[in-house]
C-alpha positions as CSV (number, residue, x, y, z in Angstrom):
1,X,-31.8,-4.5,-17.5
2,X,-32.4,-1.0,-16.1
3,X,-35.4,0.4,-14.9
4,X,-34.0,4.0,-15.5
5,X,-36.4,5.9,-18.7
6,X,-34.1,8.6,-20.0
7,X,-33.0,10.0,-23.0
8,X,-29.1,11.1,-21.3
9,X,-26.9,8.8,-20.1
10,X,-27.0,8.2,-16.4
11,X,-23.6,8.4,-14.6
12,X,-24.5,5.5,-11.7
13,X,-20.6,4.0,-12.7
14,X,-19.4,7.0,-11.0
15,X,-21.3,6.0,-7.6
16,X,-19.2,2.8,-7.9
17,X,-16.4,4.5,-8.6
18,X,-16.9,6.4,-5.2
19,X,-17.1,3.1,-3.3
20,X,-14.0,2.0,-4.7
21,X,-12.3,5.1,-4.0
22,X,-13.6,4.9,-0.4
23,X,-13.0,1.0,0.2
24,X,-8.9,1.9,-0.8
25,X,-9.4,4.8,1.8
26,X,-9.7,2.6,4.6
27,X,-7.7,-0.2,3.3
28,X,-5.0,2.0,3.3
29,X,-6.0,3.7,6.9
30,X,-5.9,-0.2,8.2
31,X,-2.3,-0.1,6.6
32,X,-1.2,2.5,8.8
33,X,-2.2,2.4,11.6
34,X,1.0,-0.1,12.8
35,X,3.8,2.6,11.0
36,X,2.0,5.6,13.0
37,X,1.8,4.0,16.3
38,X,4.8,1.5,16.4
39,X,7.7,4.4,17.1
40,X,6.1,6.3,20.2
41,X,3.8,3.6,21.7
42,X,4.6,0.0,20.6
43,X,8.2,-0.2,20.4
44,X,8.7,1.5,24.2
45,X,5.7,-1.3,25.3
46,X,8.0,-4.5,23.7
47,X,11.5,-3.3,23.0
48,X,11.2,-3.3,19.2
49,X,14.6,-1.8,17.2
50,X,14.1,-1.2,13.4
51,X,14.8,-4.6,12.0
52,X,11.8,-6.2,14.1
53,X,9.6,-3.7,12.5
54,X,11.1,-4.4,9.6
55,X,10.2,-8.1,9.8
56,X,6.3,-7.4,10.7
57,X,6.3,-5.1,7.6
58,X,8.5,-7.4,5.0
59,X,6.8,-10.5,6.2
60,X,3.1,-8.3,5.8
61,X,4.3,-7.6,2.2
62,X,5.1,-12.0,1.5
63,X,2.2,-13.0,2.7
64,X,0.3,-9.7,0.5
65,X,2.1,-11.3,-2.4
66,X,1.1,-14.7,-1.5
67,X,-2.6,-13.5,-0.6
68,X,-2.8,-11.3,-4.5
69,X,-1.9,-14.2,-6.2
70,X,-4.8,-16.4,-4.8
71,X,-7.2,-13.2,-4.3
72,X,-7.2,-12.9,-8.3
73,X,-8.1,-16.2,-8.7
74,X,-10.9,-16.1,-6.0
75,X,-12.4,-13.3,-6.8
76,X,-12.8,-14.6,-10.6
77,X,-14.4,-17.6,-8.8
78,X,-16.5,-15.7,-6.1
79,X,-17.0,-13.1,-8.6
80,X,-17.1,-9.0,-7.4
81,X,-19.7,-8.7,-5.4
82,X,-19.0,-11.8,-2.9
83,X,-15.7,-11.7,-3.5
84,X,-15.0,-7.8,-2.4
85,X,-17.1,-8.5,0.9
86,X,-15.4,-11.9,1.6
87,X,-11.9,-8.8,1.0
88,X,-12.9,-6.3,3.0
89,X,-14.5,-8.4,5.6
90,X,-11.1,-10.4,6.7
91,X,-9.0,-7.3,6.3
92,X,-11.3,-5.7,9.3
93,X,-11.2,-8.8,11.5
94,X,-7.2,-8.7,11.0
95,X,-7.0,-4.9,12.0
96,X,-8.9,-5.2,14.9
97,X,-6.8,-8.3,16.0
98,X,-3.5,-5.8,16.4
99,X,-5.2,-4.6,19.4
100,X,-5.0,-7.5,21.4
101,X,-1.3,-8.3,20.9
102,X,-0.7,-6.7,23.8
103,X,-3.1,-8.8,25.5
104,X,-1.8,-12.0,24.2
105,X,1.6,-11.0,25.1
106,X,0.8,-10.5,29.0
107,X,-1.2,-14.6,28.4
108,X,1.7,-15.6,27.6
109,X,4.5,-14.4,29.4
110,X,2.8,-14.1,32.9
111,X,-0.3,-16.5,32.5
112,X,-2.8,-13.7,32.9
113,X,-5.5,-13.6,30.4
114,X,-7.5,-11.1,32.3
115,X,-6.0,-8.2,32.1
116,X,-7.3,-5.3,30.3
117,X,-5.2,-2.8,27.8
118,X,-3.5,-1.0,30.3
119,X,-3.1,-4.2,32.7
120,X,-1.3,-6.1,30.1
121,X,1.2,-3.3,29.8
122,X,1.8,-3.5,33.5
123,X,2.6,-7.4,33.2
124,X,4.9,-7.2,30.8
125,X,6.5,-4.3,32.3
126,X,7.4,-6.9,35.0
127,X,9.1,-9.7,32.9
128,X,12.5,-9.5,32.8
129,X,13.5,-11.2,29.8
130,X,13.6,-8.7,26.7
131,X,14.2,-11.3,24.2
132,X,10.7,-13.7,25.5
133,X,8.8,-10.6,25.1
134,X,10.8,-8.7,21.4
135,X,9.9,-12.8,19.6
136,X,6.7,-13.0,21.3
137,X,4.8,-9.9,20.9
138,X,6.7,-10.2,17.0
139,X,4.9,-13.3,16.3
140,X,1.6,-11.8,17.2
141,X,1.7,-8.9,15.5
142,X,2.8,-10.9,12.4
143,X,0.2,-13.3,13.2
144,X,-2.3,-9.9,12.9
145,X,-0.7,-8.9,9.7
146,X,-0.9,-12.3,8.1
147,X,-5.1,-11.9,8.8
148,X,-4.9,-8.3,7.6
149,X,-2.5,-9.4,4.1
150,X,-5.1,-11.6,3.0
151,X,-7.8,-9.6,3.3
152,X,-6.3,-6.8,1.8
153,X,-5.0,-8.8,-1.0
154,X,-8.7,-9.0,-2.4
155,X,-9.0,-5.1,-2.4
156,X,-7.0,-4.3,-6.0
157,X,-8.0,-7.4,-7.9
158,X,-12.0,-7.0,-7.4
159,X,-11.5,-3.2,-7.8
160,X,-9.5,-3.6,-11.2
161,X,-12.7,-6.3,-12.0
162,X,-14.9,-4.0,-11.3
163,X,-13.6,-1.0,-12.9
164,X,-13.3,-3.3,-15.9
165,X,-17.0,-3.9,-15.3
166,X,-18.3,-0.2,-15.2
167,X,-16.1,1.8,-17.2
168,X,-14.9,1.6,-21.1
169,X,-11.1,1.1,-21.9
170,X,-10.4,5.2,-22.5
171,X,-11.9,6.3,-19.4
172,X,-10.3,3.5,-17.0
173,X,-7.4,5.0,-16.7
174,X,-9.4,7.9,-14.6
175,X,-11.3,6.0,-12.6
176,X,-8.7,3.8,-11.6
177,X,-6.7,7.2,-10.6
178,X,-9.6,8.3,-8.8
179,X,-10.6,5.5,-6.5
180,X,-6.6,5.0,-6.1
181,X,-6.4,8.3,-5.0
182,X,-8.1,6.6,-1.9
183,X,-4.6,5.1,-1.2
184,X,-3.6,8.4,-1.0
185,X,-6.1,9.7,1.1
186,X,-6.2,7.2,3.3
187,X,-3.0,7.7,4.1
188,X,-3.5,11.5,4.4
189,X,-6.1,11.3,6.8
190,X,-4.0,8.5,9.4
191,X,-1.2,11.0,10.4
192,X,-3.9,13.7,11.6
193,X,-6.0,10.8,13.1
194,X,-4.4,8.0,14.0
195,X,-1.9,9.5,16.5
196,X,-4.5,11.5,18.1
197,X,-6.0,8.6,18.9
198,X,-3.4,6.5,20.1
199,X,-2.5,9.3,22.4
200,X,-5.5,9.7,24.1
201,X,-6.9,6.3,23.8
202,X,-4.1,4.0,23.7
203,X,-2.6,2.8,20.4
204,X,-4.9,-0.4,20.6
205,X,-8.0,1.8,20.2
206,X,-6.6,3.0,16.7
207,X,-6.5,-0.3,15.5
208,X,-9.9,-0.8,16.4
209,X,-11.4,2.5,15.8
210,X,-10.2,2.3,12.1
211,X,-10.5,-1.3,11.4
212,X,-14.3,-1.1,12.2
213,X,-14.7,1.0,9.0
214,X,-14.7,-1.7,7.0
215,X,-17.8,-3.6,8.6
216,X,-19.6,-0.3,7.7
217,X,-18.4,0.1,4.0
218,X,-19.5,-3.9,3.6
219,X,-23.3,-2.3,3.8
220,X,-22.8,0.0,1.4
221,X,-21.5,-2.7,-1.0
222,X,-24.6,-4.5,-0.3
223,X,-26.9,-1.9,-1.1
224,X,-25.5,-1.0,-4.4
225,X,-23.2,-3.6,-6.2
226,X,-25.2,-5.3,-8.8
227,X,-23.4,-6.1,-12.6
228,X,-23.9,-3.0,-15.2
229,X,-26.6,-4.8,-17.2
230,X,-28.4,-5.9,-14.2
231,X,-28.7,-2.8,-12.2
232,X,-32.0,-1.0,-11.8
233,X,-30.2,2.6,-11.7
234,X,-28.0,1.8,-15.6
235,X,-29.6,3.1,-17.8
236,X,-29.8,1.5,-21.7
237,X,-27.3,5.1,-22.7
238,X,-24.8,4.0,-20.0
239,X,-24.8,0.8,-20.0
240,X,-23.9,1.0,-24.2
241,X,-21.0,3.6,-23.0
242,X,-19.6,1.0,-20.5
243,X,-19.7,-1.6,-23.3
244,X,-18.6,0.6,-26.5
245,X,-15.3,-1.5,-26.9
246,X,-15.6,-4.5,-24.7
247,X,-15.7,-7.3,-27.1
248,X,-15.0,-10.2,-24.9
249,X,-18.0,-8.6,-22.9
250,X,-21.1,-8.1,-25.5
251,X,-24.1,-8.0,-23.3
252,X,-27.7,-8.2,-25.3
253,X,-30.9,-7.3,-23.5
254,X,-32.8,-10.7,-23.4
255,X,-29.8,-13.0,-24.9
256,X,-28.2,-15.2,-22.8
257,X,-24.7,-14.4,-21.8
258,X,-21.9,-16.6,-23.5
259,X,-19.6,-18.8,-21.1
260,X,-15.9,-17.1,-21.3
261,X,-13.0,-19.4,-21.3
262,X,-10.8,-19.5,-17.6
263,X,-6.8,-18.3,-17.9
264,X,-4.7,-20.9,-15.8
265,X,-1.9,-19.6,-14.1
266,X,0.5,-21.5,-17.0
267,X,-1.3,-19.8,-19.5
268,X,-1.3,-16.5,-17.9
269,X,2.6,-16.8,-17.7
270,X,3.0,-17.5,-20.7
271,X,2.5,-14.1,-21.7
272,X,5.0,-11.6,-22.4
273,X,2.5,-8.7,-20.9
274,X,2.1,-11.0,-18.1
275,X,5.9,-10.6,-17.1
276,X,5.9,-6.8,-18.4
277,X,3.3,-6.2,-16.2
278,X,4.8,-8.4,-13.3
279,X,7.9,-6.7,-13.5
280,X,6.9,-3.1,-13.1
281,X,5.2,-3.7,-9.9
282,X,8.2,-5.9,-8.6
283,X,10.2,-3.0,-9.0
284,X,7.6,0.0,-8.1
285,X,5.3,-1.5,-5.5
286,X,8.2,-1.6,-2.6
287,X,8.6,2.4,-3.7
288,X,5.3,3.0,-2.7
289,X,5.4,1.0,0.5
290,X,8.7,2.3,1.6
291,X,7.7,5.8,1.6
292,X,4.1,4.6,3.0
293,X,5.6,2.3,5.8
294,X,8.9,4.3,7.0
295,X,8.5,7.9,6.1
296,X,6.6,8.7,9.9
297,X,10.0,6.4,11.3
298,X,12.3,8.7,8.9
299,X,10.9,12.0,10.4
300,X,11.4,9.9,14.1
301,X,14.6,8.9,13.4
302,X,16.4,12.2,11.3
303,X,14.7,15.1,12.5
304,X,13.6,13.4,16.3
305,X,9.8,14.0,15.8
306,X,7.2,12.1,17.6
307,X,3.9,10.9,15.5
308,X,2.0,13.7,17.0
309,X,4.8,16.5,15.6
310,X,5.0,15.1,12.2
311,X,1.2,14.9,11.9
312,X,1.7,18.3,9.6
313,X,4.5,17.3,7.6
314,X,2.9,13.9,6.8
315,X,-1.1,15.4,5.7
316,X,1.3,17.8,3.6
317,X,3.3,14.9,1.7
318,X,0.3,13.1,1.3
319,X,-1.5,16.3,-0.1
320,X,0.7,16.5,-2.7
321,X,0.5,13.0,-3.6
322,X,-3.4,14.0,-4.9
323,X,-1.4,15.7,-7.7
324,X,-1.6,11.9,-8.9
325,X,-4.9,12.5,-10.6
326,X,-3.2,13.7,-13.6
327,X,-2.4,10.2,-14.5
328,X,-5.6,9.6,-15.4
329,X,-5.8,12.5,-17.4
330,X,-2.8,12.3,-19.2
331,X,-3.1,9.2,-20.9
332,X,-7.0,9.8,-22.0
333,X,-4.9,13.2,-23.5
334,X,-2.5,11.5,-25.8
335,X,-5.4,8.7,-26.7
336,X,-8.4,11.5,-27.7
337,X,-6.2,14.5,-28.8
338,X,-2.7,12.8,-30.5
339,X,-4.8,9.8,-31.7
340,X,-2.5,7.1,-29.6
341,X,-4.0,3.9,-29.2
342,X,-4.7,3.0,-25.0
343,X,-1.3,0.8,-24.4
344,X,1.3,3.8,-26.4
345,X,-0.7,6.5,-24.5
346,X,-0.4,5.0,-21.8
347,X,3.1,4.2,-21.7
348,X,4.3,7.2,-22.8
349,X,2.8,8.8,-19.9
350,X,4.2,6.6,-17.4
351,X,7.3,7.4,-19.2
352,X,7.3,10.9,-17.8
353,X,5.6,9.9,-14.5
354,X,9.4,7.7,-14.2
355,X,11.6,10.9,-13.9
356,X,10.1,12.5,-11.4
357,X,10.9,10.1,-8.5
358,X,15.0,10.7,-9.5
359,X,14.3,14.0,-7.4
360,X,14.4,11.8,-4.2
361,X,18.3,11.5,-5.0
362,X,17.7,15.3,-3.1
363,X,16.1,14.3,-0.6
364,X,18.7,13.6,1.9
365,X,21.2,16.0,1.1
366,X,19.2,18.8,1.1
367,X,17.4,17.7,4.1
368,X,19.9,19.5,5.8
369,X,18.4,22.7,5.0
370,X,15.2,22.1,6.4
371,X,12.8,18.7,7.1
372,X,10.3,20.4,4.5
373,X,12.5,19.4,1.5
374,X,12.6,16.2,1.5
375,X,8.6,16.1,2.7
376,X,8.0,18.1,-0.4
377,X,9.9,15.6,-2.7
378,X,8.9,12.2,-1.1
379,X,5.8,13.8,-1.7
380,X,6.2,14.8,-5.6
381,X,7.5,11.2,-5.9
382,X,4.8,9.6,-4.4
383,X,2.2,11.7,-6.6
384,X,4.2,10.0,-9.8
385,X,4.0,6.7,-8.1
386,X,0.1,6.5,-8.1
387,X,-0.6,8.0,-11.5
388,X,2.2,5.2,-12.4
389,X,0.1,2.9,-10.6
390,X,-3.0,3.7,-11.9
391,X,-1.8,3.2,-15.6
392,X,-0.1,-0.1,-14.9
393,X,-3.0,-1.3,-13.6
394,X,-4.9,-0.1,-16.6
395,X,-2.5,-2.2,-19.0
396,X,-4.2,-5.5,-17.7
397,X,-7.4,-4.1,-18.5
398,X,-5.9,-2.7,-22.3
399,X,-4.6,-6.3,-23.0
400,X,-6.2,-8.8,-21.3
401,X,-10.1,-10.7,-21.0
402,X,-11.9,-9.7,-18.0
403,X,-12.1,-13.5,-17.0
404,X,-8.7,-13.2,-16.9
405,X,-8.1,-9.5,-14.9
406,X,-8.5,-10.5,-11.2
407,X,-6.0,-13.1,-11.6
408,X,-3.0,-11.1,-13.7
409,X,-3.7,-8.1,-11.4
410,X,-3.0,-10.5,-8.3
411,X,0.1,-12.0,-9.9
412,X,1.6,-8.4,-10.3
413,X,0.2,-8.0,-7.0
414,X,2.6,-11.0,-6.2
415,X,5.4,-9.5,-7.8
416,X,4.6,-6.0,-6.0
417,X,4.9,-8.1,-2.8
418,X,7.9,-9.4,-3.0
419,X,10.0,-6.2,-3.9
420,X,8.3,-4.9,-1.2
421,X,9.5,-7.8,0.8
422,X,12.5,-7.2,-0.1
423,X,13.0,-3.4,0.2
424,X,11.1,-3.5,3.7
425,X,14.1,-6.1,5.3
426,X,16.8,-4.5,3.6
427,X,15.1,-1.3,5.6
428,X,15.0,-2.3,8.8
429,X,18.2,-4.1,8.3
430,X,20.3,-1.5,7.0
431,X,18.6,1.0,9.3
432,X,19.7,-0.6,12.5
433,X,23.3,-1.3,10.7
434,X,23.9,2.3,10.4
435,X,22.7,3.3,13.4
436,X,25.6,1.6,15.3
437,X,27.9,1.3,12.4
438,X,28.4,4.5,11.1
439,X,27.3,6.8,14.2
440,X,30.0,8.3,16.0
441,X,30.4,9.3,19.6
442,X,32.2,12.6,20.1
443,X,33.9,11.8,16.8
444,X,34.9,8.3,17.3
445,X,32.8,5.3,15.6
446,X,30.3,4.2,18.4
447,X,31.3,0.3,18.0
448,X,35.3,1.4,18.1
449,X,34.0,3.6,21.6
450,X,31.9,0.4,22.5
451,X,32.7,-2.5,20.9
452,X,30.3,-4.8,23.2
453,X,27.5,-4.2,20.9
454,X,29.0,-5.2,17.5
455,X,26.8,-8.7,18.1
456,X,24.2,-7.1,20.2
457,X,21.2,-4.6,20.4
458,X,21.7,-1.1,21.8
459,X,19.6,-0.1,24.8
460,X,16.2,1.1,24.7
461,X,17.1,4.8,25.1
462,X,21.0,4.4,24.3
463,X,21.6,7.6,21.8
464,X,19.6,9.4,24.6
465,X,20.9,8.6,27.2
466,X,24.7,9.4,25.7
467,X,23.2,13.1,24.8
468,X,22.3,13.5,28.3
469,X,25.7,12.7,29.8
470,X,27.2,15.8,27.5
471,X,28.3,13.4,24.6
472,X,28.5,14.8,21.1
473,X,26.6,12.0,19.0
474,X,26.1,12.0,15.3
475,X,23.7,9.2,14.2
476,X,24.6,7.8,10.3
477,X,21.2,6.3,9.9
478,X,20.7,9.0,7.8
479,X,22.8,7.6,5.4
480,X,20.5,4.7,5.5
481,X,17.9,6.3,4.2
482,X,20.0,8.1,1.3
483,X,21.2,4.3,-0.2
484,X,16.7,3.2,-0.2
485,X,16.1,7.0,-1.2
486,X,18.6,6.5,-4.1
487,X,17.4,2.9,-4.9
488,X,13.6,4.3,-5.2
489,X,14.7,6.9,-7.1
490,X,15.8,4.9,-10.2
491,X,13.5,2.1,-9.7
492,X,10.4,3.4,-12.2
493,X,13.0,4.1,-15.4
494,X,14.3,0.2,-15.0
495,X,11.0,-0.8,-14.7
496,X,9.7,1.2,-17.7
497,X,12.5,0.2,-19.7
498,X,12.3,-3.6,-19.5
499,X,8.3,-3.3,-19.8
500,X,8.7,-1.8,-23.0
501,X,11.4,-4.2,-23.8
502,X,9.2,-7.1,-23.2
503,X,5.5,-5.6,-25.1
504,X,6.9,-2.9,-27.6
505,X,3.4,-2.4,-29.4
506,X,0.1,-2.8,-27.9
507,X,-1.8,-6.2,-28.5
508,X,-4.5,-7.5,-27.4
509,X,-4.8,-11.3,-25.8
510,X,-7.9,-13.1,-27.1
């Protein structure tokens, strides 16, 4: 067991805890880099319109779903250690592949393989066909995400086995607030970064740049990952906090470690929490993504700011969502001072956490008054999404075996996937729909004024180029946004509601 000789506790699950936080950190960084670059740089270089990033982004969240269910299950197999690297190791190789898209594209099109960065963009500026080069610089950036899903699938499972590993029941509430925060701050640190670098570099270096973080974190998980009762720097006083109410867990110095029985996927469903648990990240997950994956594209498209101009707005919204902490605390409040047991405590926090994203009903109407309104509330809203998040992940860990954690976590993973599948189409969908449909040029609808683009794309350049000509144009994608803003809104007192619904008191699955 430990090699540590102390009479106090050591706190080594807190160094873990800190490599969690920053592993989420740049799996959220890798995340981002597409939604920060694809407006000023990408979409110019291939002709993109909302719905194709739409696809990339609702197809990245199917195969996410696809790659949680299976990561559960392999990181149960590989177990933490080997399974996190295997994670972390794929999701760098498919960030890195986004920068040679542009490559592939120029192979492709023009049969030159050679060309640099800057030489492929010169190739394809000289094919004619918009459509050959919209499908096939599409396909490769889906291609990309596909590699990056399934690595990043592996992230939330081993991190929920681990935290399950190093921390007691009461206090993983915290820690899984705390390295989840690294969502947060992941995406905090990508608007004041990113851009910058995809300015001066060329959007292919941000890809690269940022997915080689990953490679370095990988050492770190090396160096210090061992199990509780096995590492040198847990001491006997820590490692019996860690295992004060794990019963499926017992670990005696010099006793042999009992086999614990596997959870099938048929058994796992078969579970009520399974589906209360599934069914509150179906409906939350696509919140969280929404706001992470269009908000930059929602500054671009309502208040006409490039990546570089909403750098500030974006480190402020995601400053805010730091508030999120308090949903670690909050629980661990009603649990030690009102004498709730973990699952009621918990609930009844997320309970509140669910009314604060109804202020993004404001969002759009008061965005009138200034763009800092609705920063500020998509902001507040995104703070109540992670301390959400951290509590519903903790409910796997309240109710379920640890043999059994990685693979519920990556089923709700599943779930989360595909409402974020379907939230991220309907986006770019309805986005692109109300851009043409309800826009009006010098009062008239645009498709009335030009009814040749009812079945077809408008220009690169076409609202634009209408201004510059003295027209008076008012674009309705705004009221786009205010139907997903709406739908986000309500989505975390549904999903409370049924969750409770389906596990009304707290118990336990053996």
């Amino acid at each position: 067991m430990s090699s540590v000789k102390s009479s106090k506790p050591t706190n080594f699950r807190w160094t873990i805890c800190i490599l969690l936080f920053i592993a989420t950190t740049i799996n959220y960084l890798d995340r981002q880099v597409l939604s920060l670059t694809w407006k000023d740089f990408i979409a110019p270089e291939f002709h993109w319109n909302n719905n194709d990033y739409g696809n990339i982004t609702a197809l990245f969240s199917i195969f996410y779903a696809v790659g949680m269910l299976f990561a559960g299950k392999f990181v149960d197999w590989m177990d933490t250690k080997k399974g996190f690297l295997w994670a972390i190791g794929i999701w760098s190789v498919g960030a890195i592949l986004h920068a040679f898209c542009g490559i592939a594209t120029s192979g492709i099109l023009t049969g030159s393989w050679s060309a640099g960065f800057h030489g492929s963009k010169e190739l394809i500026g000289t094919v004619s066909n918009t459509s050959a080069i919209i499908s096939t610089s599409v396909s490769l950036f889906i291609f990309a995400r596909f590699v990056l899903a399934i690595g990043e699938a592996g992230n939330f499972p081993a991190a929920i086995k681990t935290t399950a590993e190093y921390f007691p029941k009461k206090d993983r509430a915290l820690s899984t607030s705390i390295w989840n925060a690294g969502a947060t701050v992941g995406a905090l640190a990508a608007p004041i970064t990113i851009p910058f670098i995809a300015k001066s570099m060329g959007w292919e270096w941000a890809f690269i740049i940022i997915g080689a973080l990953g490679f370095l974190w990988m050492g770190l998980w090396v160096f210090y990952y061992k199990k509780p009762h096995e590492h040198h720097k847990v001491n006997e006083h820590e490692l019996t906090y860690i295992q004060q109410d794990q019963e499926d867990f017992q670990v005696e110095e010099n006793a042999p470690q009992t086999e614990e029985r596997k959870f099938s996927f048929k058994e796992c469903f078969s579970h009520r929490q399974t589906w209360a648990f599934a069914f509150g990240k179906f409906m939350t997950d696509g919140v969280w993504w929404f706001f992470l994956f269009w908000t930059p594209a929602y500054l671009s498209s309502v208040y006409q700011m490039d990546s570089t101009q909403s750098a500030l707005p974006l480190f402020v919204l995601y400053m805010i969502t730091l508030l999120s902490i308090i949903g670690g605390w909050l629980p661990k409040y009603f649990v030690e001072k009102k004498g709730m047991n973990a699952y009621s405590g918990r609930m009844k926090a997320m309970l509140i956490f669910a009314f604060f994203p109804l202020l993004a009903l404001l969002a759009q109407p008061l965005g009138s008054v200034t763009y800092w309104i609705p920063v500020l509330i998509i902001g507040i809203a995104g703070a109540a999404h992670q301390a959400w998040s951290a509590n519903i992940f903790s409910t796997v860990g309240d109710m379920f075996p640890k043999k059994a954690i990685a693979t519920i976590t990556g089923i709700g993973g599943m779930a989360g996937g595909i409402g974020s599948f379907i939230i991220n189409k309907s986006s770019g969908v309805l986005f692109d729909h109300a851009h043409k449909a309800w826009s009006t040029v010098d009062g008239i609808p645009l498709l009335e004024k030009y009814p040749q683009y009812i079945n077809e794309r408008l220009p690169d350049g076409f609202f634009e180029q209408l201004k510059k000509s003295g027209a008076v144009v008012v674009d309705g994608i705004d009221k786009g946004y205010m139907i997903i803003f709406s739908v986000c809104a309500v989505a975390y007192l549904i999903a409370w509601t049924v969750m409770k619904t389906l596990v009304p008191k707290y118990k336990v699955i053996k």
